[in-house]
Z-matrix of the N, CA and C atoms (Angstrom, degrees):
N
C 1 1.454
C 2 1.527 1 107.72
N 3 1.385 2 119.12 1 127.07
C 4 1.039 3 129.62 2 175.03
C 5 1.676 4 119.78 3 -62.97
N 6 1.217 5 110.21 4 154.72
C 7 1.647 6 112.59 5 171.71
C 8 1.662 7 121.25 6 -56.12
N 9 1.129 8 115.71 7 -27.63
C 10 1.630 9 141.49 8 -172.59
C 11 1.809 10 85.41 9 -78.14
N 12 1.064 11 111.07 10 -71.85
C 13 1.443 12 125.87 11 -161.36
C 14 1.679 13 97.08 12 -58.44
N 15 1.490 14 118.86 13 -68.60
C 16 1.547 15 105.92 14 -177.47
C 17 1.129 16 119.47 15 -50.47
N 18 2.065 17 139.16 16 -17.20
C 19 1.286 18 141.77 17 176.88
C 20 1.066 19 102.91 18 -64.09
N 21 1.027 20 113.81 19 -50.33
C 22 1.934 21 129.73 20 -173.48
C 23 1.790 22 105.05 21 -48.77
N 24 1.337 23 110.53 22 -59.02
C 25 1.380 24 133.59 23 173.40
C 26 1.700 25 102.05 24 -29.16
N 27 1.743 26 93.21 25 -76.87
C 28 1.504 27 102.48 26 -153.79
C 29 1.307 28 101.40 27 -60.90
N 30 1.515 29 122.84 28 -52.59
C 31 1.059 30 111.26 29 -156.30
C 32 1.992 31 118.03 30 -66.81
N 33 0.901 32 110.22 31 -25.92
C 34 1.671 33 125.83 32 174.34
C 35 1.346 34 109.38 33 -73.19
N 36 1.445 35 103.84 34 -30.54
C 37 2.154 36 96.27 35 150.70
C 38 0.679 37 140.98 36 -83.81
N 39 1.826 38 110.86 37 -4.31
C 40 1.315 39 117.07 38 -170.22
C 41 2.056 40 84.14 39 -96.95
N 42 1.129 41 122.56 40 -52.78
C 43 1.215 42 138.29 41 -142.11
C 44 1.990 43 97.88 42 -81.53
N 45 1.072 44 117.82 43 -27.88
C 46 1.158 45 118.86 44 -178.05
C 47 1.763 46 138.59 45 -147.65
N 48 1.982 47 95.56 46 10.80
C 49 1.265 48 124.56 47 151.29
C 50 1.965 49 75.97 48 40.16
N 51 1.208 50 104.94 49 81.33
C 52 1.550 51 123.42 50 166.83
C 53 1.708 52 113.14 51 -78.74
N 54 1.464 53 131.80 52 142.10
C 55 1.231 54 129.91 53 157.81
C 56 1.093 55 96.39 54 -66.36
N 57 1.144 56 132.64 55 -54.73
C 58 1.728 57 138.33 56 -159.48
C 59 1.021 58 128.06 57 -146.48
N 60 1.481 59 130.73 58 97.71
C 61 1.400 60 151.64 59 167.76
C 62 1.358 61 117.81 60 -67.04
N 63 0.982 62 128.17 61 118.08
C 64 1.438 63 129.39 62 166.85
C 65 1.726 64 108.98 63 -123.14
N 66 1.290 65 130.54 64 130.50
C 67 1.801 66 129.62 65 171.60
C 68 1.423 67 99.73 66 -145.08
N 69 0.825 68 110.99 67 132.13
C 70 1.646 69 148.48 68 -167.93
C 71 1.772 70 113.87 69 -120.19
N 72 1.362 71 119.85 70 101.19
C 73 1.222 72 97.77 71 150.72
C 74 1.440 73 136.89 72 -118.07
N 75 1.769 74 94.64 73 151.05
C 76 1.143 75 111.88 74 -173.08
C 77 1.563 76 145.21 75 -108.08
N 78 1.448 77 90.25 76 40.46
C 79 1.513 78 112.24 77 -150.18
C 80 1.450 79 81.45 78 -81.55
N 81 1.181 80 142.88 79 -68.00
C 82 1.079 81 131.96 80 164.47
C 83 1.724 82 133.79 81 23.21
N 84 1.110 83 65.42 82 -65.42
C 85 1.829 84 99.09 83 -169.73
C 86 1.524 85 100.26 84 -75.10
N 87 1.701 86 132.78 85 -31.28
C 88 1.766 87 122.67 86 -174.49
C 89 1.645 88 86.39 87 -118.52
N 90 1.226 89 120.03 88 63.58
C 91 1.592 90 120.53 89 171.71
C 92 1.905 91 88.99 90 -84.99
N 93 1.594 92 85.06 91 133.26
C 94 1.741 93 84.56 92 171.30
C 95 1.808 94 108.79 93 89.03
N 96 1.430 95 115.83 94 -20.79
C 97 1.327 96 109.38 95 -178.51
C 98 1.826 97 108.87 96 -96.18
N 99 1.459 98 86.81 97 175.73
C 100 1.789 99 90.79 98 -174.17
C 101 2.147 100 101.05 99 -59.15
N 102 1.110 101 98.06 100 148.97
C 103 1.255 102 105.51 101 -179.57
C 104 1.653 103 139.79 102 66.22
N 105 1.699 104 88.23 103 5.35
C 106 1.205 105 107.94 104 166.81
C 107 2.256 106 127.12 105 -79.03
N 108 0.828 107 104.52 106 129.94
C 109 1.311 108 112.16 107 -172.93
C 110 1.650 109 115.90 108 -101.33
N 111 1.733 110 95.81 109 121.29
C 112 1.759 111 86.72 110 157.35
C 113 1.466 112 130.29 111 -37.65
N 114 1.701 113 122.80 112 122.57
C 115 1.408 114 101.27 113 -165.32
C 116 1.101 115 139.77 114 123.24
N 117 2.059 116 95.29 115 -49.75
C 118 1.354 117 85.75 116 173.87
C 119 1.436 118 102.94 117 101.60
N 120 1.195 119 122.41 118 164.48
C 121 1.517 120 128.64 119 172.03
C 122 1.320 121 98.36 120 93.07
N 123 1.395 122 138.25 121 13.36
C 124 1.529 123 112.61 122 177.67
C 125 1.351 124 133.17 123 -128.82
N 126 1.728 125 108.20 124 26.81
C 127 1.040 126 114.80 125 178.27
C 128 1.571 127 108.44 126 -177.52
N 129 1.668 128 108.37 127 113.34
C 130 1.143 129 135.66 128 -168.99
C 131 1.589 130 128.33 129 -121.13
N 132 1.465 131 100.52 130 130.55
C 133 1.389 132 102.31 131 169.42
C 134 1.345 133 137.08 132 -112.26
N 135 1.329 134 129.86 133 94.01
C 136 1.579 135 161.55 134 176.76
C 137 1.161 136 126.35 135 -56.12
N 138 1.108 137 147.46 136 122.36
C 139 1.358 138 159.36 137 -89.36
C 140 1.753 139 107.92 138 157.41
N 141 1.313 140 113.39 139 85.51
C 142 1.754 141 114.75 140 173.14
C 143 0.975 142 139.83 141 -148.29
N 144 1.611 143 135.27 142 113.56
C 145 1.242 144 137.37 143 -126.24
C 146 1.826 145 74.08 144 -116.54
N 147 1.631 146 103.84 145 127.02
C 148 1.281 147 77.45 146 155.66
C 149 1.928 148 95.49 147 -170.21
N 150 1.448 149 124.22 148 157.57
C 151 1.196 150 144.74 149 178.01
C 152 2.240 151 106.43 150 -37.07
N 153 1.347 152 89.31 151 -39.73
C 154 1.310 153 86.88 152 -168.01
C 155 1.538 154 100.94 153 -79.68
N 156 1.135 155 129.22 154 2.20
C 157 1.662 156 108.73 155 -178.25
C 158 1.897 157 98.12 156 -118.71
N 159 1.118 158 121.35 157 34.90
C 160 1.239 159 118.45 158 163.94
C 161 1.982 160 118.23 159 -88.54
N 162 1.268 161 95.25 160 137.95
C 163 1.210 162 100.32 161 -174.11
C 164 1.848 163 126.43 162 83.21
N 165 1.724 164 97.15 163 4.46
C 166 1.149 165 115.95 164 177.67
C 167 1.031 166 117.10 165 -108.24
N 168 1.834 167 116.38 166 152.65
C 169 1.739 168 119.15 167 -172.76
C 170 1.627 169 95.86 168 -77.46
N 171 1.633 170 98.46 169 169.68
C 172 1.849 171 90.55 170 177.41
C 173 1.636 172 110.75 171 -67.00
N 174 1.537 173 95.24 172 -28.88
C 175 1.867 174 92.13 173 174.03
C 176 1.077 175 115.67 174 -61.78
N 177 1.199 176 144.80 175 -34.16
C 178 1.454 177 150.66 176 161.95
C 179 1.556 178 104.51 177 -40.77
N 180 1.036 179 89.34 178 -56.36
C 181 2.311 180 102.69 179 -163.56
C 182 1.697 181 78.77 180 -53.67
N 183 1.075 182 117.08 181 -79.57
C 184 1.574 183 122.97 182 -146.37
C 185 1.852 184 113.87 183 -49.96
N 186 1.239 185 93.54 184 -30.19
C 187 1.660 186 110.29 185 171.91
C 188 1.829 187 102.30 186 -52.48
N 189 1.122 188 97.91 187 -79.00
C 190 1.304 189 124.99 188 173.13
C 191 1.511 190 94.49 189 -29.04
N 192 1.170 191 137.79 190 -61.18
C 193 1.530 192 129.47 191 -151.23
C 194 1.799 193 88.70 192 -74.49
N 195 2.065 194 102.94 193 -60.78
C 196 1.547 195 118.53 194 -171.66
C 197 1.885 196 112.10 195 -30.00
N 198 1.379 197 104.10 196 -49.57
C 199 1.695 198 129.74 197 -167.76
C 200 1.896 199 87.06 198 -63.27
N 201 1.247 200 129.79 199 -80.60
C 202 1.166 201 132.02 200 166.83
C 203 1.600 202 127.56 201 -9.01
N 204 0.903 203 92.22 202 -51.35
C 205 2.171 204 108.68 203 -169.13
C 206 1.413 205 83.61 204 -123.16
N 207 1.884 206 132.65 205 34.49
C 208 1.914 207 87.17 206 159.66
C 209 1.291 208 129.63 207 -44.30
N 210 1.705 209 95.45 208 -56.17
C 211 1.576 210 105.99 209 -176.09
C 212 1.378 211 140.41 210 -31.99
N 213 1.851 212 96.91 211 -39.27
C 214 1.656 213 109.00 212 178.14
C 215 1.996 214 91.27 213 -81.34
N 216 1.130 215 128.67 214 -32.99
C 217 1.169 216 116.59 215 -161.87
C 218 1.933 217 113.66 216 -73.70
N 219 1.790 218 94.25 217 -24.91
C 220 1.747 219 96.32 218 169.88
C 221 1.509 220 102.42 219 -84.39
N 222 1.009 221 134.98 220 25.23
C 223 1.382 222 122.49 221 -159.21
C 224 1.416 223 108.31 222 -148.19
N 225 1.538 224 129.72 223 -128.31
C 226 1.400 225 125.87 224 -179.85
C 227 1.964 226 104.61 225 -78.42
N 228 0.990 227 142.87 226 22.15
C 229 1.552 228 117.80 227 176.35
C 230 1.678 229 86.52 228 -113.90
N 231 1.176 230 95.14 229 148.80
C 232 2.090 231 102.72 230 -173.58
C 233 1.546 232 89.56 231 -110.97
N 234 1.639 233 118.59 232 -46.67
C 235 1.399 234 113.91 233 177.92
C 236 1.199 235 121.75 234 -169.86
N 237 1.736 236 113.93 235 139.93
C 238 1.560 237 116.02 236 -176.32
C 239 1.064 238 109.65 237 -123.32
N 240 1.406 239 113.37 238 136.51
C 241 1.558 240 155.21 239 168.78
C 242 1.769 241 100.75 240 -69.14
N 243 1.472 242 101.20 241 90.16
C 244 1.659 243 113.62 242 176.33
C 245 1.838 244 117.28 243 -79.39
N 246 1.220 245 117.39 244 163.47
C 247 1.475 246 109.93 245 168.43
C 248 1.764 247 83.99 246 -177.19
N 249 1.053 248 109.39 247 92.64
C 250 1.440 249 120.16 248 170.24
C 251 1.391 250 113.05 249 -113.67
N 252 1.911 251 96.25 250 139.76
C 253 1.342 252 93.39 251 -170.52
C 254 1.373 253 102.81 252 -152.02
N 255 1.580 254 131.51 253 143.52
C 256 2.087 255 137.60 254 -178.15
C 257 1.600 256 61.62 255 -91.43
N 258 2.045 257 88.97 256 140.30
C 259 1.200 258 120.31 257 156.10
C 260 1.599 259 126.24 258 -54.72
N 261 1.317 260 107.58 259 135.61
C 262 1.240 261 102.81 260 -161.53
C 263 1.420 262 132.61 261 124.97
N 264 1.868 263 101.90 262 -52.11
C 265 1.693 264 122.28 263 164.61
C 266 1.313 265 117.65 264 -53.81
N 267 1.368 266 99.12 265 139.95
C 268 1.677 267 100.46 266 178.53
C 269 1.911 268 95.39 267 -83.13
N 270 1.428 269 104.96 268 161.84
C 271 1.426 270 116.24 269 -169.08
C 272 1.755 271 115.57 270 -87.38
């Protein structure tokens, strides 16, 4: 796991004490496209079931994630692949 990738980690455990984290990267996959980085690290797909996004719109959820990772988001992540979900929701 990359350094980019464990920031992503901590801070979404710190920020939303997740049942279930899942991050994936997929930089891989836009080698050669705009916003792609030597390396790697710039494009992830996230997956998080968690207590704090119940009763919230998905625009809400995504804020919540965006507010979390500004830093990686002004910085090395070009773009993340969301799927947030309060335990319980079907996927």
């Amino acid at each position: 796991m990359g350094h980019v990738q464990q920031a992503i980690r901590s801070k979404l455990e710190a920020a939303l004490v997740p049942d279930l984290l899942e991050i994936a990267d997929d930089s891989d996959l836009h080698s050669g496209h705009s916003g792609a980085r030597e390396g790697g690290e710039s494009h992830f797909t996230v997956r998080i079931v968690a207590e704090a996004f119940r009763g919230l719109s998905r625009v809400q959820r995504h804020r919540l994630v965006s507010s979390a990772l500004a830093e990686e988001l002004s910085g090395p992540v070009h773009a993340l692949s969301l799927t947030l979900r309060a335990p319980g929701e079907p996927d």
